[in-house]
N, C-alpha and C positions, 0 to 999 in steps of 0.2 A: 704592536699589532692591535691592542685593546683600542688603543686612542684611534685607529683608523675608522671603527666601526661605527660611532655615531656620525660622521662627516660622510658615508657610505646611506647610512638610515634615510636620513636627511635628503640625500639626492635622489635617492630612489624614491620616498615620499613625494617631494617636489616635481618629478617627473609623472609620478601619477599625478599627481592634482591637476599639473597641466597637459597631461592625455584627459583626461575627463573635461576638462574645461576646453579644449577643443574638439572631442570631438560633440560635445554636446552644443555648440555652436556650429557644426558644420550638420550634423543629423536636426538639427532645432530649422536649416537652410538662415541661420542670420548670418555662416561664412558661405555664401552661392557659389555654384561650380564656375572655375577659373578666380577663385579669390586668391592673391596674393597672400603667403604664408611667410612673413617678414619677420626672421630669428629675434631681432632686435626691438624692433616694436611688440612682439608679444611676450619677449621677456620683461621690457618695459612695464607692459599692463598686467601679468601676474606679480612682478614684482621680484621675480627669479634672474640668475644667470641663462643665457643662451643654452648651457646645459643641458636641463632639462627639459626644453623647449626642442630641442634638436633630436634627444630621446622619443619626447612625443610624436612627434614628426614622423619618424619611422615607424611606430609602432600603427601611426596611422597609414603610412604608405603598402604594409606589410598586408592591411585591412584592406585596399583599396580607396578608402577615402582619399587618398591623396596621392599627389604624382610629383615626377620632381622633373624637372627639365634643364638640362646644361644650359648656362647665360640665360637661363629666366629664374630658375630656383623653385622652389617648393609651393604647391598651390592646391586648391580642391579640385578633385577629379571634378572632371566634365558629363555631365549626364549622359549619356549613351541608351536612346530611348528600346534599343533593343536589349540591351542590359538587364531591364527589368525582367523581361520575359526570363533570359537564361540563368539570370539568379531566382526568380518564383520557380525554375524547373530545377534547382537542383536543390533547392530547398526542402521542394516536396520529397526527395530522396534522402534527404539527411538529417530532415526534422520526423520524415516517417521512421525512418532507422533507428536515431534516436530514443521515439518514443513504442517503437515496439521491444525494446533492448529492455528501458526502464519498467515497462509496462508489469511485468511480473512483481516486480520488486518495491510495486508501488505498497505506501499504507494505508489503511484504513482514512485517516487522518486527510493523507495526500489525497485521497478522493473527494475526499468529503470538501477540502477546501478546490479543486478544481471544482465540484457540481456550485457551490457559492460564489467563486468569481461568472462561472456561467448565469447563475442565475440575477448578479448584477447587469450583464452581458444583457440578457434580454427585459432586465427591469428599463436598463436606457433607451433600448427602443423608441418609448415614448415619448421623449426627447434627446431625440437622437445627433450626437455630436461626432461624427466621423473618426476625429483624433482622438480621444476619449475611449472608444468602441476599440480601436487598432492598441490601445495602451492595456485595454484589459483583454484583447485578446491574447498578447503577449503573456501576461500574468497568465494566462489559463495554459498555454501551450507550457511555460516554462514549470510547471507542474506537471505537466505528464511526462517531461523527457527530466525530469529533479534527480531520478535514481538510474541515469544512464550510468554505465561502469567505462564507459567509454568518453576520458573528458575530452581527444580531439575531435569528436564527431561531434558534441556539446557545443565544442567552441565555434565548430566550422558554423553551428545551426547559428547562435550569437553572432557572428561575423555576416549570416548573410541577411538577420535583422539587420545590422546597422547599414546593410549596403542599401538595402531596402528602405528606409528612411529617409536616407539621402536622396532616393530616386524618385520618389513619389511621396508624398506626408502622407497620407492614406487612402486604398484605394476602393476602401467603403464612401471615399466620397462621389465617386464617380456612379457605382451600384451598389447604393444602398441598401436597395431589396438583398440584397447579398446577404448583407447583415441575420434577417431571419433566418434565412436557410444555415446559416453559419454558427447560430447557435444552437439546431436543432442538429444537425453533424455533431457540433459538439458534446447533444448528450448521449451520440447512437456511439461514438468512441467510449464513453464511460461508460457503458452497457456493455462493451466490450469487452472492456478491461477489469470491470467488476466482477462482470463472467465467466471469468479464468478464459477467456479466448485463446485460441494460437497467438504468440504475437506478431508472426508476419499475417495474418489476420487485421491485428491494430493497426501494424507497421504501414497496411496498402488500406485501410480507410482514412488513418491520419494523410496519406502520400493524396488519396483523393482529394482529400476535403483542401490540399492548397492548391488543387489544379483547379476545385473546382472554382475556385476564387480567379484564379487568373483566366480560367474562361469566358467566366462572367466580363471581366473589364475586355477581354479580345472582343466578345459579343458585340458590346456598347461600343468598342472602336470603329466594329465594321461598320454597325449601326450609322455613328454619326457620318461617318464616309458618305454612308448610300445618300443620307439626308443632300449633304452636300453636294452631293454629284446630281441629287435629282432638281435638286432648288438650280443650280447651274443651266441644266437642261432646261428647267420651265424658264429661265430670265427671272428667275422670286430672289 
């Protein structure tokens, strides 16, 4: 039984390496949706057996990043532009949840390094690089839900960043302005939480602050619509 355990080590090691290695290439978009997910060639290029390539595969199917289809085989999911909407709407519910769960439980520490990634958050303003801004927001969020006690609500919040990735690279690029309002939400949450708030209190201004984001980009979509449609009318 001893002698089975490193040859077990080993595969489960390998299988993570090559879950990380792809899905950081399908959320990075260098695998685009409907990429062909060929066991054999990317066992080839990590260097692994089909194995734990096949492991990975699932673990990303399970995620949604990926789909399988009889007599085609395994590939990146296909963007789904309404997708976006119903994963920012349930996010807002599971990352508010989250971080009103951990909110009590947070430490001194914990705050102090949320108000500093914020405070990088609006030093970048000034040059302001959309993917960047979305990577430290992440950082910020993933410290106020740090002492959720609940880790499938955790996970679901993580699973529905990487769906989000996939779907849009970031969509401060779109409303920028966002960006300020987004880090000023962000310090009336730690005003909150430092205040011993209720935390369904946190729980529904963290729930706001990612609708408020997805309004913002609904806004800008009508926006450009009207453009469209009025430029059509005039012959511009």
């Amino acid at each position: 039984m001893t002698t089975d355990a490193p040859a077990d080590d080993a595969t489960t090691s390998k299988s993570q390496l090559a879950y990380e290695w792809l899905r950081d290439r399908i959320v990075s978009h260098r695998f685009t949706p409907g990429y062909r997910l060929v066991l054999s060639q990317l066992a080839a290029e990590l260097g692994v057996s089909t194995v734990p390539v096949r492991e990975a595969i699932r673990r990303l199917e399970a995620e949604g990043l990926v789909t399988y289809e009889k007599n085609v085989g395994a590939q990146v999911a296909l963007v789904d532009e309404s997708e976006y909407v119903t994963t920012m709407q349930t996010l807002a519910v599971v990352e508010g949840a989250a971080t009103g769960f951990s909110a009590p439980l947070l430490a001194g520490e914990d705050l102090a390094k949320a108000r500093a990634v914020n405070q990088r958050m609006r030093d970048s303003l000034e040059h302001f690089d959309p993917r960047r801004f979305t990577e430290l927001n992440e950082e910020f969020h993933s410290v106020l839900f740090l002492r959720c006690p609940n880790e499938h609500m955790t996970d679901l919040v993580r699973r529905g960043w990487g769906r989000l990735r996939m779907l849009r690279d970031s969509t401060f690029s779109f409303v920028p302005g966002r960006a300020v309002q987004s880090v000023d939400e962000h310090d009336h949450i730690l005003d909150l939480i430092e205040g011993g708030a209720d935390p369904i209190d946190v729980e529904l201004a963290a729930r706001r602050h990612r609708t408020a984001t997805l309004d913002a980009l609904l806004r800008f979509q009508h926006d450009q619509q009207e453009t469209v449609g009025r430029e059509a009318r005039d012959g511009t």
